[in-house]
C-alpha distance (Angstrom), angle and dihedral (degrees) to the residues before:
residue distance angle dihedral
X1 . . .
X2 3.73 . .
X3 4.38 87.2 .
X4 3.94 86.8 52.9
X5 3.56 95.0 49.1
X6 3.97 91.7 49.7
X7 3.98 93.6 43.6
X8 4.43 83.1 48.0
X9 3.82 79.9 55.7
X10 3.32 101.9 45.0
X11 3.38 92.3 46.7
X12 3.50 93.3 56.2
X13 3.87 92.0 52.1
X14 3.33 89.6 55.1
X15 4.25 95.4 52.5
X16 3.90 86.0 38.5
X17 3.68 87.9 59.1
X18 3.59 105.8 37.1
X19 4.23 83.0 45.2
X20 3.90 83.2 55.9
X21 3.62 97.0 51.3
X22 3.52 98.3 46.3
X23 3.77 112.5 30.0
X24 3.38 134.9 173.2
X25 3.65 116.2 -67.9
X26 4.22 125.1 -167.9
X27 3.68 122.1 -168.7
X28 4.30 124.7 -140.1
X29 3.39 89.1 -58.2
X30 3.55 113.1 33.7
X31 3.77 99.3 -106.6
X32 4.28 105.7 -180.0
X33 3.88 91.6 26.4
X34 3.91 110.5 109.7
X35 4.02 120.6 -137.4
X36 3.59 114.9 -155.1
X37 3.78 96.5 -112.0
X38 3.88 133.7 39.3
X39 4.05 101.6 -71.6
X40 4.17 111.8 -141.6
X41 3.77 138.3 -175.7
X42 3.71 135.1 -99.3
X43 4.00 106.9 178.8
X44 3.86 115.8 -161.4
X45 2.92 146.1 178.7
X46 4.05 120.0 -126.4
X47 3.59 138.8 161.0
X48 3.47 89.8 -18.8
X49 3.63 99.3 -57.5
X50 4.14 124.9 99.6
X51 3.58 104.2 -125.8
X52 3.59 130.2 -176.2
X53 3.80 116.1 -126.0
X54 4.02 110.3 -160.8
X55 3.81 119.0 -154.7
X56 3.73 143.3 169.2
X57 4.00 117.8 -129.9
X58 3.61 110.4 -174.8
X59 4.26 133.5 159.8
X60 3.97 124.3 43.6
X61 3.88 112.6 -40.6
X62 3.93 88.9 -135.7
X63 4.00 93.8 56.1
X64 3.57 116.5 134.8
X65 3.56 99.0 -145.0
X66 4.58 114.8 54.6
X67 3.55 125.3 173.7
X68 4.01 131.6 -177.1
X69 3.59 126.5 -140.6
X70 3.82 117.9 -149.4
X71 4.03 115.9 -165.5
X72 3.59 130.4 -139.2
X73 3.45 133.9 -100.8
X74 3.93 95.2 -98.4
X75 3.61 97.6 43.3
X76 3.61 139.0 30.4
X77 4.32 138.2 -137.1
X78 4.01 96.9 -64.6
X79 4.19 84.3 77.7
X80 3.29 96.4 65.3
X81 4.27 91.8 66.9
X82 4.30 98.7 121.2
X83 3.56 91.2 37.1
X84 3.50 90.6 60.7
X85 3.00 99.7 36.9
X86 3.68 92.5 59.8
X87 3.73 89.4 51.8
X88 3.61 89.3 55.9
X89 4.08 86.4 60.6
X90 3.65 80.6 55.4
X91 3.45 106.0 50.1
X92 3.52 103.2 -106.9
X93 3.87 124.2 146.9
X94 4.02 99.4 -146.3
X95 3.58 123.9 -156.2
X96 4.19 105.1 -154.5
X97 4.25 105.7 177.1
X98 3.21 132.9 -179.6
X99 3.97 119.5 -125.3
X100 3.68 110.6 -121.2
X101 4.10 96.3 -108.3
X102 3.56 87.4 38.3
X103 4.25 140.8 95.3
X104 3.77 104.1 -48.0
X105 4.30 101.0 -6.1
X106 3.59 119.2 102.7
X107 4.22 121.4 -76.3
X108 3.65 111.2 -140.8
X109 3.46 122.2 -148.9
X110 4.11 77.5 -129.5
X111 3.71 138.7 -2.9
X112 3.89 136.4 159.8
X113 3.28 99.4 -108.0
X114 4.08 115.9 -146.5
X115 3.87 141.0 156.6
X116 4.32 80.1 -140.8
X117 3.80 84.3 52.6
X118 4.17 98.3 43.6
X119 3.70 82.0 44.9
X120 3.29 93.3 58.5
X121 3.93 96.7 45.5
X122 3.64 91.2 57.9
X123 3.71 96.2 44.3
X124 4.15 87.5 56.2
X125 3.96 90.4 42.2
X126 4.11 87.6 51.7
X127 3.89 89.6 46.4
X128 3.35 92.7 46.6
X129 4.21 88.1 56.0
X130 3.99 83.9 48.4
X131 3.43 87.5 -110.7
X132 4.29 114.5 155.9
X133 3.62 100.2 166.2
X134 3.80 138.3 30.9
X135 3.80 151.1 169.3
X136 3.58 107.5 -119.9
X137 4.00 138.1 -154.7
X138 3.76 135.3 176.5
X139 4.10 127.1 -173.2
X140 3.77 118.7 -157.5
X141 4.54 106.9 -38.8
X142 3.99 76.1 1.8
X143 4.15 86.0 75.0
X144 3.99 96.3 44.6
X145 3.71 86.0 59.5
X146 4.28 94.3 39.5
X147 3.81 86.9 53.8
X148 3.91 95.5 48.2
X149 4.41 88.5 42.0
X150 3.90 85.9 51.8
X151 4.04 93.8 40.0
X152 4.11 85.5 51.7
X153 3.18 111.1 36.0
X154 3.99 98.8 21.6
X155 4.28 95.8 155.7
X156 4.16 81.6 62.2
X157 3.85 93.9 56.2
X158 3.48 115.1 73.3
X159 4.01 93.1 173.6
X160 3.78 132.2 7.2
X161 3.84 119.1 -152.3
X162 3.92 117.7 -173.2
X163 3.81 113.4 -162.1
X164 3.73 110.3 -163.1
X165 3.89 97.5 -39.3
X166 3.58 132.3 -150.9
X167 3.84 113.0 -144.7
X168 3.91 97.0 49.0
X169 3.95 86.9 128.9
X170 3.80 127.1 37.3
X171 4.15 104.4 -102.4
X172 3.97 84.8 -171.2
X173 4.18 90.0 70.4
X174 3.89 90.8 50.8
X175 4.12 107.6 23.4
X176 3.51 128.5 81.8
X177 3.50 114.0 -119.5
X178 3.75 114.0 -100.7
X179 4.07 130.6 -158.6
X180 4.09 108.7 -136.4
X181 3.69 87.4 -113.7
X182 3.79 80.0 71.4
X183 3.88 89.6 59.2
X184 4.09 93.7 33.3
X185 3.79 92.9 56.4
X186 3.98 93.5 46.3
X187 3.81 91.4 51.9
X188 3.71 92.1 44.2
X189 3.59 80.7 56.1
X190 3.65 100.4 52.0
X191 3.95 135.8 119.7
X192 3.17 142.7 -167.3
X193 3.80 85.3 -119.9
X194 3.91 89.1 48.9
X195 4.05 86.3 49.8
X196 3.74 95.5 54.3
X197 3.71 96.2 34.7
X198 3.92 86.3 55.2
X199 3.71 98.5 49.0
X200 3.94 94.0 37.7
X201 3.66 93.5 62.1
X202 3.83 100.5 30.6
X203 3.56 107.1 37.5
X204 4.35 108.5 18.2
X205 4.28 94.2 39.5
X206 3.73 92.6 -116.5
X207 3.62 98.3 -42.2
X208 3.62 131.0 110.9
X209 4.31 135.9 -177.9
X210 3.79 145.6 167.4
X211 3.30 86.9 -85.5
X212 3.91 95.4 63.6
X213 3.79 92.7 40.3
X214 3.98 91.2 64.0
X215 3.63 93.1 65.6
X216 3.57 90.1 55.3
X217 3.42 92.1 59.7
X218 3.97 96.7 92.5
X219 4.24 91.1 46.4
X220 4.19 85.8 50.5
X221 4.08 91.0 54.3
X222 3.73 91.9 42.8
X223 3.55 94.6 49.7
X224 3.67 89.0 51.2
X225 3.76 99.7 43.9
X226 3.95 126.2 73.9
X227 3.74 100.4 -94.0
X228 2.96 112.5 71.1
X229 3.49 98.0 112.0
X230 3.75 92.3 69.9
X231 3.70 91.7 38.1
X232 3.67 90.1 55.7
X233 4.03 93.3 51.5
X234 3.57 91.2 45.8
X235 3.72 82.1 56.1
X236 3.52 95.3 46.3
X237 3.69 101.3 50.8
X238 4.08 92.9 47.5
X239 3.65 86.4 71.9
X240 3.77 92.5 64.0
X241 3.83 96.6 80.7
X242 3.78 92.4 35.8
X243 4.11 86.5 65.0
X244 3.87 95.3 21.9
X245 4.36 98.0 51.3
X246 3.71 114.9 70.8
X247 4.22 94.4 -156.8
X248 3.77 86.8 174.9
X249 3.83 92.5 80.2
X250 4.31 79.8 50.0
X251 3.58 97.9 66.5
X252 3.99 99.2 66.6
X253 3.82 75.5 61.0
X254 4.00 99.2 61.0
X255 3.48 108.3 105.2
X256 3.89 98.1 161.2
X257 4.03 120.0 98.6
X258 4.14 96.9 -88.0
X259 4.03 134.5 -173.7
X260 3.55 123.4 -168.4
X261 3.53 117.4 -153.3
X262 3.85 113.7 -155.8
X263 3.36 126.8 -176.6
X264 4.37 101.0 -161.2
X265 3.12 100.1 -146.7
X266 3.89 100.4 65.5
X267 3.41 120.3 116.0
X268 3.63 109.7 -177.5
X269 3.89 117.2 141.5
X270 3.67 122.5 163.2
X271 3.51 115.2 -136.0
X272 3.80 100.4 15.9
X273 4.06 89.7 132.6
X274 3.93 84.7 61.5
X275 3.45 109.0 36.4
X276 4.24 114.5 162.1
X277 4.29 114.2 -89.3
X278 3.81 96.1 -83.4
X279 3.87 102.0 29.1
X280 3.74 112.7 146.2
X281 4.06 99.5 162.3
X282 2.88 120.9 108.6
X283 4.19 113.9 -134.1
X284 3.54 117.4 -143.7
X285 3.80 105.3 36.0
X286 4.05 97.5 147.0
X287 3.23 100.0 166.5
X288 3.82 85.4 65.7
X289 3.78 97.5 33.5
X290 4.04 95.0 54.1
X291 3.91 80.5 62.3
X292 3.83 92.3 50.7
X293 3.17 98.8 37.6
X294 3.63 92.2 52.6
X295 3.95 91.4 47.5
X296 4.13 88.9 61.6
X297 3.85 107.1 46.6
X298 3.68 101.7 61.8
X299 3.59 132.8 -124.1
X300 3.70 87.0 10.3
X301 3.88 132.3 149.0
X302 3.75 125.5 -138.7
X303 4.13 123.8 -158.0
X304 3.89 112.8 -168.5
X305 3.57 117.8 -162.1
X306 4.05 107.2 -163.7
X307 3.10 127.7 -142.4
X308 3.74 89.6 16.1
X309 3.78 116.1 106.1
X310 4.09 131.5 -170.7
X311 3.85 101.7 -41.1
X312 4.03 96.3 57.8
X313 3.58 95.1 145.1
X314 3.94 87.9 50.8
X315 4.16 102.0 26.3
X316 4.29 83.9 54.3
X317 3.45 118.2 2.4
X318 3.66 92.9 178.6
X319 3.71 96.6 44.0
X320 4.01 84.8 53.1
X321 3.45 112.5 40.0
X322 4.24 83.3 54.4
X323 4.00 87.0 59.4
X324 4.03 90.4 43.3
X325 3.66 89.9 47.2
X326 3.77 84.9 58.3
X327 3.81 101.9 46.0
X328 3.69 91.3 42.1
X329 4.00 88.3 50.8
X330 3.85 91.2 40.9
């Protein structure tokens, strides 16, 4: 017994290693990693490039009720798996895309990035689904581009849900201007190590699990594959319109039914390491900017989830999904 146990470990060793030395790599567009859901094709045509716009269309096409899902900056639609499938349960059709620059949509060599111009991308991707009116829900980047979809095309949205936001204070008035060769040389410089250490510390308060590794998993194979370069621009130039686009002055403009869902404890501020000469604020306070936020978009209802911080849906799933059940059911 002992000899079988020793060859089991050697074994494993041996597959550890071999794993180790040749890992998993993923192209631009994450060829060989699975999504939950069937993944489809929206071509388009933008700035003069044909880009491929990957999305997720799951429940019964003649539901009543649809809702999109719009990722973060640091992830992209596979994340959003149990909350969809909970809206299945409820008879939702969801709508989960893909930015173009992000998880499985195209990378250009260039594109002017935009919230006005993702906005508009999803807009034609829902129209081309023959779909006039929505539920819709942005995490983190994901609710800069909600609130400027719902400012624009307001008689589409039927409900806007903000799960801990980014862009709830203008970084322009406090952040120092940066070229994107800032951004392009920090992502060229990234690791996996870098990856977890910045999302263990800024969005988990210190902590880290299984859980959290699995949505590394795409960042891991594109760090190891041979596109990175691309990958990393693409990452570069989507901070442009998170620095550049003050949606602050958009939410006296929200005139759909909207929830924001805060959990208090976030702490996420862009920009903090390069504050303006003279800076004292401190970015990120959401415990605060739930209130404020709440204050300028009229009529609107605010959930805080304490001790919780940007990763809800992940830090307490159960503690989440009982706040989104109320906004969606608001």
């Amino acid at each position: 017994m002992k000899k079988f146990c020793l060859v089991l470990v050697t074994l494993f060793a041996v597959v550890s290693q071999a794993f180790a030395a040749n890992p998993v790599k993923y192209n631009k567009e994450l060829d060989g990693f699975d999504y939950p859901f069937d993944v489809k094709t929206f071509n388009v045509n933008s700035q003069n490039k044909d880009l491929k716009m990957r999305y997720m269309d799951i429940g019964d096409k003649n539901a009543d009720k649809v809702i999109v899902l719009l990722h973060g900056k640091n992830f992209s639609g596979y994340y959003w798996e149990r909350v969809a499938k909970d809206l299945l349960k409820n008879n939702y059709r969801v709508i989960i895309p893909d930015q173009i620059g992000f998880g499985k949509s195209s990378k250009p060599d260039f594109y002017q990035y935009s919230f006005g111009q993702l906005a508009l991308n999803t807009k034609l991707l829902l129209d081309s689904l023959h779909i006039k009116k929505f539920d819709l829900v942005g995490h983190s980047m994901g609710g800069m581009l909600a609130t400027t979809l719902a400012a624009n095309y307001s008689n589409a949205v039927n409900k806007l849900i903000l799960i801990n936001p980014i862009g709830l204070e203008d970084y322009s008035k406090y952040v120092e201007f940066k070229d994107v060769n800032f951004f392009y040389k920090n992502e060229l410089a990234k690791t996996l190590d870098k990856a977890r250490d910045y999302q263990k510390a800024n969005y988990y308060d210190g902590k880290w699990s299984s859980e959290y590794e699995q949505l590394l998993v795409p960042v891991k194979g594109m760090l190891a594959g041979d596109d990175w370069q691309v990958i990393a621009w693409n990452n570069a130039l989507t901070y442009g319109p998170i620095f550049s686009e003050n949606i602050v002055d958009r939410f006296s403009q929200i005139t759909n039914k909207t929830v924001l869902i805060i959990g208090t404890r976030d702490k996420t501020g862009p920009g903090k390491g390069w504050l303006k000469e003279g800076v004292t604020r401190t970015l990120g306070d959401y415990k605060n900017l739930g209130v404020d936020t709440q204050k300028l978009i009229k009529g609107s209802v605010l959930i805080e989830l304490d001790g919780l911080g940007h990763m809800p849906q992940f830090e307490n799933y159960d503690v989440f999904i009982k706040a989104f059940h109320q906004a969606i059911e608001q």
